[in-house]
C-alpha positions in Angstrom: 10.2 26.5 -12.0 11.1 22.6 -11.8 10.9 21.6 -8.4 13.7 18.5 -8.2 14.8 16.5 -5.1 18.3 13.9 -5.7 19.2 11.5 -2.6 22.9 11.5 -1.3 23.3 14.7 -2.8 26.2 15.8 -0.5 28.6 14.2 -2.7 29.7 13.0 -6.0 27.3 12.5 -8.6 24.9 13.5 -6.7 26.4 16.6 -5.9 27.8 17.8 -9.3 23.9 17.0 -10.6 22.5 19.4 -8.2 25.1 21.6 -9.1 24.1 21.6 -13.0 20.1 21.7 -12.5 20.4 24.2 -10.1 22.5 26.2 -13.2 19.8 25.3 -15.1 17.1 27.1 -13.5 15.8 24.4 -10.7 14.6 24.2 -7.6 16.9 21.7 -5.9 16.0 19.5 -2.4 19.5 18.1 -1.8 19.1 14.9 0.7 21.2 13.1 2.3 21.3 11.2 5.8 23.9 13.2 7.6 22.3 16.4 8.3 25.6 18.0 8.8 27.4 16.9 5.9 24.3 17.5 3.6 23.4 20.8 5.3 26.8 22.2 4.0 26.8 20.9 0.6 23.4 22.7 0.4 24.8 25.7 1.4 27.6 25.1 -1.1 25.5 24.7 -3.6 22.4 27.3 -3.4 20.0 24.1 -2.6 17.7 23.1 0.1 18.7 20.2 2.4 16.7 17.8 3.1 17.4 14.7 5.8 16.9 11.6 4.1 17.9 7.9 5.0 16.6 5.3 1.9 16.9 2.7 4.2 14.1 4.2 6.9 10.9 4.3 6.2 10.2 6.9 8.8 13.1 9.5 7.7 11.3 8.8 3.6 7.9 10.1 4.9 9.2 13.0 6.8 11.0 14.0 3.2 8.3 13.7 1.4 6.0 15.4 4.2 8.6 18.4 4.1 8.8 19.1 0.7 4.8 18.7 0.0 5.1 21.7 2.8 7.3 23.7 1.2 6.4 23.4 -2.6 3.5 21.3 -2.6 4.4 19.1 -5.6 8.0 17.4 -7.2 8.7 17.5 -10.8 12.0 15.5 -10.8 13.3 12.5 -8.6 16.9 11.2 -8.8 17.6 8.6 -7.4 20.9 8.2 -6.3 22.2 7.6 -2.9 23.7 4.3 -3.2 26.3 1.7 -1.6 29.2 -0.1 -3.0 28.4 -3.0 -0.9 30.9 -5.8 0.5 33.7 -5.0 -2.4 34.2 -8.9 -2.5 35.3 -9.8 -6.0 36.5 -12.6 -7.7 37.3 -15.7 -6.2 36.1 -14.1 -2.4 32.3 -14.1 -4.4 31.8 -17.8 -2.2 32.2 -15.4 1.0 29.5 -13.0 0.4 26.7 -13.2 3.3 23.1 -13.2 2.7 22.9 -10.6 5.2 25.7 -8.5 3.3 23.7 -9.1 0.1 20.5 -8.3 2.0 21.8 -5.0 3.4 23.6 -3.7 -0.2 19.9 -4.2 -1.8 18.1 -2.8 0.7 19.7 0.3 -0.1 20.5 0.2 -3.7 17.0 -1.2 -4.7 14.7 -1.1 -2.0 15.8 2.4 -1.1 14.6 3.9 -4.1 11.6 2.0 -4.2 10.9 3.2 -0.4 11.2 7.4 -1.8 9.6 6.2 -5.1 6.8 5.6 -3.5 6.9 8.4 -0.9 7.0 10.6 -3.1 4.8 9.3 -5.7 1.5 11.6 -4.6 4.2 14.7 -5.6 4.8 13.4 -8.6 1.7 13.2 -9.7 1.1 16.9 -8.8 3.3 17.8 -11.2 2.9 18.7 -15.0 5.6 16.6 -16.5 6.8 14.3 -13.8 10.3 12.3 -14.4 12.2 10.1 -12.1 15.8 8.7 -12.8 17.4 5.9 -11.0 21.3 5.6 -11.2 22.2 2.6 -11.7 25.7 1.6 -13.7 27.2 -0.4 -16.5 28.1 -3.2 -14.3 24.4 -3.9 -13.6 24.0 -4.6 -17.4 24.4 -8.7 -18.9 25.2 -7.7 -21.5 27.9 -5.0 -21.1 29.5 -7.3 -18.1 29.4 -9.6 -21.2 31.4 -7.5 -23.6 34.7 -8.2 -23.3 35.8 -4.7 -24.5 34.2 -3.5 -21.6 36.0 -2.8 -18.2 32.9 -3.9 -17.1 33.4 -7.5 -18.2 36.4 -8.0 -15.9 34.5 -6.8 -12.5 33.0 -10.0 -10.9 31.2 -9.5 -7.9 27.6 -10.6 -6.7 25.8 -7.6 -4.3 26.7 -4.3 -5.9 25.9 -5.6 -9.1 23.0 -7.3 -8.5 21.5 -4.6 -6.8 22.5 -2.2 -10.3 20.6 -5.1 -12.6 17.7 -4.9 -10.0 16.8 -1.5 -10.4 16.7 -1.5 -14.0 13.7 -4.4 -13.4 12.9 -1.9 -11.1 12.5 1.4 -13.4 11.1 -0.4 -16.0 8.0 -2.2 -14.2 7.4 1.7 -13.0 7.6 3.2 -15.9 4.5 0.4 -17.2 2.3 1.0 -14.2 2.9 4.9 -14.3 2.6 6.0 -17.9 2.3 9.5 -16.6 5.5 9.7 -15.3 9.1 9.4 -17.2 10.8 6.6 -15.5 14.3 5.7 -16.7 17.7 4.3 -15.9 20.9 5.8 -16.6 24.6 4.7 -16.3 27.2 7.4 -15.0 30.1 5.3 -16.6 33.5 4.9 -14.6 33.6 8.1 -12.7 35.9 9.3 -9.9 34.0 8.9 -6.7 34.4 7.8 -3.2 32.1 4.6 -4.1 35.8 3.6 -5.7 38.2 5.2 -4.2 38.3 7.7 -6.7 39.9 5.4 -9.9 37.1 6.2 -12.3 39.0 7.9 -15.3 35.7 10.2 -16.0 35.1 12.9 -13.9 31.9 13.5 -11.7 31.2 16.2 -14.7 31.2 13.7 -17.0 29.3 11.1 -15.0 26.3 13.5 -14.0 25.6 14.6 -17.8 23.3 11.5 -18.2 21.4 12.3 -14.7 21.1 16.1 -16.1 20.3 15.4 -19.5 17.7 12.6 -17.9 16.2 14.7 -15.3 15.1 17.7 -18.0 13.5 15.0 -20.6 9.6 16.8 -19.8 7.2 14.8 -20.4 7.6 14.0 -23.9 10.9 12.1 -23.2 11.4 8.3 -22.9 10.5 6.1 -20.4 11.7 2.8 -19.1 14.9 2.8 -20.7 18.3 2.9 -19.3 20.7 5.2 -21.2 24.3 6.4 -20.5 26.0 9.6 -22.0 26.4 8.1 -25.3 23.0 6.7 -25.9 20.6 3.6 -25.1 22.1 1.2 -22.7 21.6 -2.9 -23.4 20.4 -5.0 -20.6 
């Protein structure tokens, strides 16, 4: 049985990727930081809740302490509670705040660092050990480059900053930890609260990367980033 843990799992992506594993024979942890909210989307989905706030050190240790309790190792870690940030695009980039910027990172980058790490000693437990971090399109240069892209016409500084970030991020992992699968993926414009709902994808389509991505074993890649249709430049 593949023992799998995803962050802001009450929702969206997260959600609809608990929703497929758990279809597909695992073991889900669903976290999130608002116990009620995430308690009842585990229930919804047949999953195990978990209390989990990236940004707090003290609520990643607990995680990790419950779940080495209850199963005693991880196989899969998804990565994918995450902020939209200030929203200030455009012309309005000149009024971001370095505290604004400081906040948006802490959660889309050091966050997953912070339960990364926590639950590293898991991951190591485990036969064929895979992390994904979800990052996005808009945290690629060279898709924000494309001009066929949506991507290309989104300018803002914290949100994608933080996306680019964690790509560095996954791939320095994935060369320290050869043992583990460490990759990257790209939902693609989905429907979610993180915009209001305007992605034209649904949260089906968006989650097929983490899915396909979460059951790579250990003879997948690692330290890529990929999206539904393939390998991802950066």
């Amino acid at each position: 049985m593949t023992i799998t843990l995803i962050t802001g799992a009450n929702k969206g992506l997260g959600f609809e990727a608990a929703r497929q594993l758990i279809a597909a024979g695992h073991t889900v942890y669903a976290a999130a930081r608002d116990a009620g909210r995430g308690q009842a989307a585990a229930d919804r989905l047949g999953a195990r809740f978990v209390p989990l706030d990236v940004t707090d050190d003290d609520s990643v240790k607990a995680a990790a302490e419950f779940v080495r309790a209850d199963s005693g190792r991880l196989d899969v870690l998804v990565n994918n509670a995450g902020i939209a940030g200030t929203g200030k695009v455009g012309e309005r980039i000149g009024e971001i705040t370095g505290a604004e910027l400081a906040t948006t990172l802490d959660t889309n980058v050091a966050g997953p660092v912070r339960v990364t790490n926590a639950f590293l000693p898991l991951l190591r437990l485990s036969d064929a050990p895979v992390v994904v971090n979800v990052s996005s399109g808009l945290g690629s240069m060279a898709v924000c480059a494309d001009p066929s892209r949506i991507e290309s016409h989104v300018t803002n500084v914290d949100y994608n900053a933080s996306k680019t970030a964690l790509v560095m991020v996954t791939a320095q992992y994935a060369k320290a930890f050869p043992g583990i699968r460490f990759n990257a993926v790209d939902p693609g414009y989905t429907a979610t609260d993180l915009n209001g709902n305007s992605g034209p994808q649904t949260v089906e389509e968006g989650a097929e990367i983490l899915v396909r991505m979460a059951m790579i074993g250990g003879d997948g890649p690692t330290g890529g980033f990929f999206d539904r249709h393939g390998t991802v430049a950066w």
